[in-house]
Each structure stands twice: as C-alpha cells, then as structure tokens.
MITOR-896128 format. One record per atom (N, C-alpha, C): residue number from 1; residue in one letter; atom name; x, y, z. Coordinates in Angstrom, 1 decimal. Layout:
seq;type;atom;c1;c2;c3
NUM;A;CA;X;Y;Z
...
end
This chain:
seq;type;atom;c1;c2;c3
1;X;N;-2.9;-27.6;-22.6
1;X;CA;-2.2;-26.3;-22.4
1;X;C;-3.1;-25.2;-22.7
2;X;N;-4.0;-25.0;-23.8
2;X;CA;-4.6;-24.5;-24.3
2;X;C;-5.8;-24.2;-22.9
3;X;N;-6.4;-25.3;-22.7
3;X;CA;-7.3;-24.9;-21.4
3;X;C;-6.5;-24.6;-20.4
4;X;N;-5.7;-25.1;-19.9
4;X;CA;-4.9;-23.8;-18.8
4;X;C;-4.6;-22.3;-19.0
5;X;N;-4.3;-22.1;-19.8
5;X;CA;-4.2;-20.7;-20.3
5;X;C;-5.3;-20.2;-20.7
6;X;N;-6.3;-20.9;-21.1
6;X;CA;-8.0;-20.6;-21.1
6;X;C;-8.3;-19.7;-19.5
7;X;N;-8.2;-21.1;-18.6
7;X;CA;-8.5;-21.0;-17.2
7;X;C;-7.8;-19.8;-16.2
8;X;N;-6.3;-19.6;-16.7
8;X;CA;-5.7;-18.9;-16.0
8;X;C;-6.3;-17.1;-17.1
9;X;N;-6.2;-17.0;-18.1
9;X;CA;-6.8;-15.4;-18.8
9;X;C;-8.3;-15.5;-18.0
10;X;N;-9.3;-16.2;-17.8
10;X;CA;-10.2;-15.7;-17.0
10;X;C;-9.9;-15.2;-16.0
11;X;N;-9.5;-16.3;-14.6
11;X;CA;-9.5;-15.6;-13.8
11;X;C;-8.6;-14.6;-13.8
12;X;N;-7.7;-14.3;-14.5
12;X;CA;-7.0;-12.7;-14.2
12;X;C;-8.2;-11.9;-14.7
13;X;N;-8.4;-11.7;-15.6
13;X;CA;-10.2;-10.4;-15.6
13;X;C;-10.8;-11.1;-14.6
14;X;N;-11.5;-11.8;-14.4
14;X;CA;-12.7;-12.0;-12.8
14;X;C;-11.4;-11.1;-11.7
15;X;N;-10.6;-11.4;-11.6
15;X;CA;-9.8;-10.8;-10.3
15;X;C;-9.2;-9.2;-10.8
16;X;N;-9.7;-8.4;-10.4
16;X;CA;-9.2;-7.0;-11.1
16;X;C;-8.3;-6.3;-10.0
17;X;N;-9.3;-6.4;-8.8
17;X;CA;-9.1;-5.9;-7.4
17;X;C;-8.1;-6.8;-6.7
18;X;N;-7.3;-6.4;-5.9
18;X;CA;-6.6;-6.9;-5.0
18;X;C;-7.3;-6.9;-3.5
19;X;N;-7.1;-8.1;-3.0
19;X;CA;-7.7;-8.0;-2.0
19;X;C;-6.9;-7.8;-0.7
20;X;N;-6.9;-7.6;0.9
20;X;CA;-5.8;-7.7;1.7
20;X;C;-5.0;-8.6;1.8
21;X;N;-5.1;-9.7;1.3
21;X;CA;-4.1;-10.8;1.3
21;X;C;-3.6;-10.1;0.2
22;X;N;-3.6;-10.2;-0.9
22;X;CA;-3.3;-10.1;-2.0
22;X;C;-2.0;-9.0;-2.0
23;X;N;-2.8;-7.9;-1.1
23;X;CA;-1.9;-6.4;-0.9
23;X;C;-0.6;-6.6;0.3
24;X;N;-1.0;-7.6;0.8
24;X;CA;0.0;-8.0;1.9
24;X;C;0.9;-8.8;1.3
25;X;N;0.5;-10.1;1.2
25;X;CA;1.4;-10.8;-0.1
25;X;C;2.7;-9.8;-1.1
26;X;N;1.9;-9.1;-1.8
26;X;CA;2.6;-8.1;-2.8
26;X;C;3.9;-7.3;-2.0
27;X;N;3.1;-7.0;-0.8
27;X;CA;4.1;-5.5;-0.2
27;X;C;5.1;-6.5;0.8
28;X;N;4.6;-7.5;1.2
28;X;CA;6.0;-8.4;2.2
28;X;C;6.9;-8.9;1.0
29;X;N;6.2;-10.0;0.2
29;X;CA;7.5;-9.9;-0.8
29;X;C;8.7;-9.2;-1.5
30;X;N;8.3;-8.0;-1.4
30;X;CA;9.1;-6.8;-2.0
30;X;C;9.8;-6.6;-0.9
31;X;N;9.4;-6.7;0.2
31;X;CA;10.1;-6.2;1.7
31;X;C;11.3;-7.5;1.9
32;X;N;11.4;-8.9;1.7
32;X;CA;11.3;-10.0;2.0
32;X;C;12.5;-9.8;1.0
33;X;N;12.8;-9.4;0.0
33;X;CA;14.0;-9.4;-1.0
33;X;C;14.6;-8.1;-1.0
34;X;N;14.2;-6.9;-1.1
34;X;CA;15.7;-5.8;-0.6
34;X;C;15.6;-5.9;0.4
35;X;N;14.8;-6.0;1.7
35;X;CA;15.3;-5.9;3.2
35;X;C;16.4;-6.8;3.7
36;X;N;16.1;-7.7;2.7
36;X;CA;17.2;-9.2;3.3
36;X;C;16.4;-9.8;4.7
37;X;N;14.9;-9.8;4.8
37;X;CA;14.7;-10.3;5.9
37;X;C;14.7;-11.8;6.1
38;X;N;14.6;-11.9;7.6
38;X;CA;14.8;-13.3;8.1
38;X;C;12.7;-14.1;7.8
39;X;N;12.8;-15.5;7.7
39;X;CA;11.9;-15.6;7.4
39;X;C;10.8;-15.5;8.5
40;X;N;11.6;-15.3;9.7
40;X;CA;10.2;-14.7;11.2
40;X;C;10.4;-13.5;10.6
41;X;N;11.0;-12.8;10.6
41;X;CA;10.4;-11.3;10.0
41;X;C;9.2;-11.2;8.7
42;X;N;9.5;-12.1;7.9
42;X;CA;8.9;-12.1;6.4
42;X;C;7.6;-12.4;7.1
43;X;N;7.4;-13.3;8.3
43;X;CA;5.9;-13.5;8.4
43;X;C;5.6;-12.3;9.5
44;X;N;5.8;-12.2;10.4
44;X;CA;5.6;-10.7;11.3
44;X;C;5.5;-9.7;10.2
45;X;N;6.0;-9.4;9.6
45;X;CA;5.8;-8.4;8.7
45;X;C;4.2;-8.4;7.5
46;X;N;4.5;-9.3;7.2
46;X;CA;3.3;-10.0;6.4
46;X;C;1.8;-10.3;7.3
47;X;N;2.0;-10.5;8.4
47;X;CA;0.8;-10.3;9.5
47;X;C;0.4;-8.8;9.8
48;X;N;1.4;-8.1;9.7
48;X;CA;1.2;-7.0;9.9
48;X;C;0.2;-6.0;8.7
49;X;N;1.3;-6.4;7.7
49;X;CA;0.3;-5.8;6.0
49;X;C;-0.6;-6.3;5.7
50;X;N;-1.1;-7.9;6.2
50;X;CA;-2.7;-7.9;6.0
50;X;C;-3.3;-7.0;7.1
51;X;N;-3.1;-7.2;8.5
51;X;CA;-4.0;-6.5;9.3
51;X;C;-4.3;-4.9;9.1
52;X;N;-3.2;-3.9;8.7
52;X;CA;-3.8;-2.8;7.8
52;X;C;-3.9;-2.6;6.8
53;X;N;-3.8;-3.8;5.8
53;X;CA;-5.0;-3.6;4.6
53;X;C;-6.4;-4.1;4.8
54;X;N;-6.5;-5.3;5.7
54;X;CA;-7.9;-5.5;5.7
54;X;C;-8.7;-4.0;6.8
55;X;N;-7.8;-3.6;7.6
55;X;CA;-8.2;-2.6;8.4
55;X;C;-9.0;-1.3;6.9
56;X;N;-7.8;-1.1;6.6
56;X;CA;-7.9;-0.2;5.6
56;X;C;-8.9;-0.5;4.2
57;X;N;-9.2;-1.4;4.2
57;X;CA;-10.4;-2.0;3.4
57;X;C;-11.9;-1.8;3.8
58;X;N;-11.7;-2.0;5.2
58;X;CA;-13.2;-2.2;6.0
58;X;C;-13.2;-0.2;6.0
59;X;N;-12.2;0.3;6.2
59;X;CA;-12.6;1.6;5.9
59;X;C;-13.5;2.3;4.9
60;X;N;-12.8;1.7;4.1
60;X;CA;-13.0;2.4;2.7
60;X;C;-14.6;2.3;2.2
61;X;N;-14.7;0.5;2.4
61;X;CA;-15.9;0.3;2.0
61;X;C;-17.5;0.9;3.2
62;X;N;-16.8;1.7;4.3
62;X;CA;-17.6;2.1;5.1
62;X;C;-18.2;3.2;4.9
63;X;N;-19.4;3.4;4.0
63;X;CA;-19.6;4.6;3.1
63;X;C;-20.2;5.9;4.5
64;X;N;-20.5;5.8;6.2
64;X;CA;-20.3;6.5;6.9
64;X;C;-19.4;7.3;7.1
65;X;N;-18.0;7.0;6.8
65;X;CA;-17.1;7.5;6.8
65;X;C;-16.2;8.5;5.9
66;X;N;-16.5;10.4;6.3
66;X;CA;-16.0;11.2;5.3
66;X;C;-14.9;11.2;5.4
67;X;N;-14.7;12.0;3.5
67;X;CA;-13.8;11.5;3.2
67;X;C;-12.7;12.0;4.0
68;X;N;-12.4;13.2;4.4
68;X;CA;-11.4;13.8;4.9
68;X;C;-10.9;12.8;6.6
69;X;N;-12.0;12.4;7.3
69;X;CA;-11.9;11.2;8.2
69;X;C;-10.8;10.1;7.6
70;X;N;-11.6;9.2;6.4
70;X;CA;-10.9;8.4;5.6
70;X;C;-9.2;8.7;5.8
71;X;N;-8.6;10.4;5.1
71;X;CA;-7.5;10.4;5.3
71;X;C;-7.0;10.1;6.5
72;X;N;-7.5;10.5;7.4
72;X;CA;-7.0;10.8;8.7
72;X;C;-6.6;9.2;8.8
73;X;N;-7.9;8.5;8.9
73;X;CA;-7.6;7.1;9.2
73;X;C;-6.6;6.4;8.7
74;X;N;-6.7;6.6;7.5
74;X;CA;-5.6;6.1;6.7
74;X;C;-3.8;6.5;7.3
75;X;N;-3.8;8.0;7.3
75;X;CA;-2.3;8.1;8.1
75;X;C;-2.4;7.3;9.1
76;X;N;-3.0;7.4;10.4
76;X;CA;-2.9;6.8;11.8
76;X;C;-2.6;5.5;11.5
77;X;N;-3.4;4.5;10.1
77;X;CA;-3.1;3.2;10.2
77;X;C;-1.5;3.4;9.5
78;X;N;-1.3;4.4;8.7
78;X;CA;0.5;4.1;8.4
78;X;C;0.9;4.4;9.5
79;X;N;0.9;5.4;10.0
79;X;CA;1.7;5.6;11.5
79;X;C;1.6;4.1;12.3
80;X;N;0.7;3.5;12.4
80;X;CA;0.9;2.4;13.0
80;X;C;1.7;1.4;12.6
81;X;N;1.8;0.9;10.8
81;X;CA;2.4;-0.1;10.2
81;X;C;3.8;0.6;10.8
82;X;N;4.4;1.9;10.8
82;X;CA;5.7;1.9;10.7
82;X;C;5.6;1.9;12.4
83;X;N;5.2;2.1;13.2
83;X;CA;5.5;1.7;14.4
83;X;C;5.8;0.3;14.7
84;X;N;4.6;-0.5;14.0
84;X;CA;5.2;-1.8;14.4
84;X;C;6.0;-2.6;13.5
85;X;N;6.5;-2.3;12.0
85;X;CA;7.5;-2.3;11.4
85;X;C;8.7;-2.3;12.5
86;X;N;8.8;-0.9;13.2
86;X;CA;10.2;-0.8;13.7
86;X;C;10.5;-2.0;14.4
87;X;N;9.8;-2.6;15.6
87;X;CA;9.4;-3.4;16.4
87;X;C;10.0;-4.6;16.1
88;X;N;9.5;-5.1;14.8
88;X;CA;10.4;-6.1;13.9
88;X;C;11.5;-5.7;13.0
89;X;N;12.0;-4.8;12.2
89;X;CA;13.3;-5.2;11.8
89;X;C;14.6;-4.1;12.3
90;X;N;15.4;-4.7;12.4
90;X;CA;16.6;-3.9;12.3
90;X;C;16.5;-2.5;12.0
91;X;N;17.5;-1.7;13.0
91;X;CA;17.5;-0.5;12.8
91;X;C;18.2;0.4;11.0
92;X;N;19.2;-0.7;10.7
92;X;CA;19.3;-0.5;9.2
92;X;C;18.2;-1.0;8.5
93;X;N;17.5;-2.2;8.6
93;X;CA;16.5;-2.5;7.8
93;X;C;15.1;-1.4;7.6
94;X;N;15.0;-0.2;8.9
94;X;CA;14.2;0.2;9.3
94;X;C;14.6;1.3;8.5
95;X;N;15.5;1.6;8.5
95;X;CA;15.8;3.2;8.0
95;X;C;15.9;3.3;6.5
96;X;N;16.4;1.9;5.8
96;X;CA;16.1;1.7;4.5
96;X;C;14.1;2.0;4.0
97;X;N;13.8;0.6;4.7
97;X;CA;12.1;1.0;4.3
97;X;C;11.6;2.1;4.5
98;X;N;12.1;3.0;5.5
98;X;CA;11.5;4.5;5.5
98;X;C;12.0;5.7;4.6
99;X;N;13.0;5.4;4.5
99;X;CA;13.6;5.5;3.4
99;X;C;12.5;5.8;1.8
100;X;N;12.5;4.5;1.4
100;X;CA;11.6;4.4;0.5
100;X;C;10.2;4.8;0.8
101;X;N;9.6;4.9;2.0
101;X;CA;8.6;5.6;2.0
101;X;C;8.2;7.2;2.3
102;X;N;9.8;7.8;2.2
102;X;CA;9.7;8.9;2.1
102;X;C;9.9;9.7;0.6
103;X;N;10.4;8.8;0.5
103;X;CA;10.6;9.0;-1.6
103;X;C;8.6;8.6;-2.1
104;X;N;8.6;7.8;-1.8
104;X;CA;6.9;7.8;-2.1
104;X;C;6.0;8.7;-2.0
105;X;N;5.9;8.9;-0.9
105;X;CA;4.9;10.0;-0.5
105;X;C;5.3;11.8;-1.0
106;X;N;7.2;11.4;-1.4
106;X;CA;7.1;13.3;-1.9
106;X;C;7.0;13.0;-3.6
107;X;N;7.1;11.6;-3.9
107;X;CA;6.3;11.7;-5.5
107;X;C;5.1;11.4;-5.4
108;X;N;4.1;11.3;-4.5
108;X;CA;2.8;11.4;-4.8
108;X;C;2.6;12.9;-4.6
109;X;N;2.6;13.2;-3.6
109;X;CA;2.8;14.8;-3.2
109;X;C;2.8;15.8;-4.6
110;X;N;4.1;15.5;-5.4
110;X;CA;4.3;16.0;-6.8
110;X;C;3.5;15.9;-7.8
111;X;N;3.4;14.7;-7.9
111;X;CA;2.3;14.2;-8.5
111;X;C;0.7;15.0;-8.3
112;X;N;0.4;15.5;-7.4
112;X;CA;-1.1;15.7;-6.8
112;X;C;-0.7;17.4;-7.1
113;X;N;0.2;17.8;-6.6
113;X;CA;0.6;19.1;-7.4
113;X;C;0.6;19.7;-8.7
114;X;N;0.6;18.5;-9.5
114;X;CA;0.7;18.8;-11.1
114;X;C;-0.6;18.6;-11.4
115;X;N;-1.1;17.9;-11.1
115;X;CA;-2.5;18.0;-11.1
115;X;C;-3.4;19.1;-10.6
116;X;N;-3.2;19.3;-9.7
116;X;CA;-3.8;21.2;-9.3
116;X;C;-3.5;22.1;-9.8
117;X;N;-2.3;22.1;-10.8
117;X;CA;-1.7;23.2;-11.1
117;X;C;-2.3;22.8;-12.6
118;X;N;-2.6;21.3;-13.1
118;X;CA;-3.3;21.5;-14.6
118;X;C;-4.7;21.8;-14.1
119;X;N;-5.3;21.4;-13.1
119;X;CA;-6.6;22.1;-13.0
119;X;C;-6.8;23.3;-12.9
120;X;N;-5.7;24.0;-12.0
120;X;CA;-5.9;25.6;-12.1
120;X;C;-6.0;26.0;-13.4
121;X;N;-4.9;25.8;-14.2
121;X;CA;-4.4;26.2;-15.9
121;X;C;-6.0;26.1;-16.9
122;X;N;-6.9;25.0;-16.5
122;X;CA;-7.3;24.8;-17.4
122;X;C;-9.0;25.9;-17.1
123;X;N;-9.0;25.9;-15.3
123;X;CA;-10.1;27.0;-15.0
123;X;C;-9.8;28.1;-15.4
124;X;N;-8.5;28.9;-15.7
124;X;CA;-7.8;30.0;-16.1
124;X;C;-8.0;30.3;-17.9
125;X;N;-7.9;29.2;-18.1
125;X;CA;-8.3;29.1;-19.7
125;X;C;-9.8;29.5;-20.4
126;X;N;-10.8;28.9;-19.1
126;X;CA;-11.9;28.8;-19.3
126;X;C;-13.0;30.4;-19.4
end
C-alpha cells in the first residue's frame, strides 16, 4: 500500500501539465454528466476537444507566432469547437453549453478588468 501511494505522489509532481488528451478527457467528462449526453456524443465530442487542444497546443508552443496572432487563433479555434459542438448535440444541450461559456468568458473578462484597474491604482500610486 505504502509503495502504491509512493508510486502514485510521484507521478502526480512528474505530471504538472495537462496534456491534450488529458484536456479533452477533463472537458468531455464534465460535458458527458450535465449534458446528459448519449455515449456517440461523449466520443464525437471528446474527438473534438482533443483535436483543438492538441491544435491549440502546437500553437502555443510555436514561439513564431505573436502573441496577439496566438489570440486570434485561439478564438477561431473556439469558434470552431462550438460550430462543431452544434453539429453534435441537441439544440437544448447546445444552448445549455453556451450557456456556460458565456458566463465564463464575462468572468474572465472581469477578472482581467480588476487586474487593470489594480495595475492602473498601483502606477497612480507610484
């Protein structure tokens, strides 16, 4: 027992990073239990979130690519997940997940706001 739980606390430190399986895995599961999907959806869907995280991976690590590009790429590859999202689930299951990805993006939004506004505060200080 002792060496398993040896074995298993390593590899969680060796593995810090998520990789695109790992990211796909994560985000279909969560999809896969509030969506109520069917299990061809759970894999169509899960094909789908590896192919723009590994997409979105090979970006990142592509140090040719500025950063303001990077964003761009990055939206177009969400514009695409939810295009082909629609493709596969229901129009209620559709409107749910967007749903949630519209609550996301106006708390990152806020989030990135409070932050500007403590960087302004603190140049203002200065």
């Amino acid at each position: 027992m002792l060496l398993l739980l040896t074995v298993f606390s390593a590899r969680a430190q060796q593995k810090t990073k998520w990789d695109a399986a790992d990211k796909a895995d994560k985000m279909s599961d969560k999809l896969y239990r509030e969506l109520d999907l069917t299990k061809e959806q759970n894999k169509k869907i899960h094909d789908i979130n590896e192919d723009i995280s590994r997409r979105r991976e090979a970006a990142k690590k592509d140090t040719s690519i500025k950063a303001r590009d990077l964003m761009k790429l990055r939206q177009t590859l969400d514009t695409e997940r939810s295009n082909r999202f629609k493709s596969v689930l229901t129009p209620a299951q559709y409107k749910k997940w967007n749903d949630w990805e519209l609550k996301k993006k106006e708390h990152l939004e806020a989030k990135m706001d409070r932050k500007q506004d403590k960087r302004q505060a603190r140049k203002a200080n200065r």
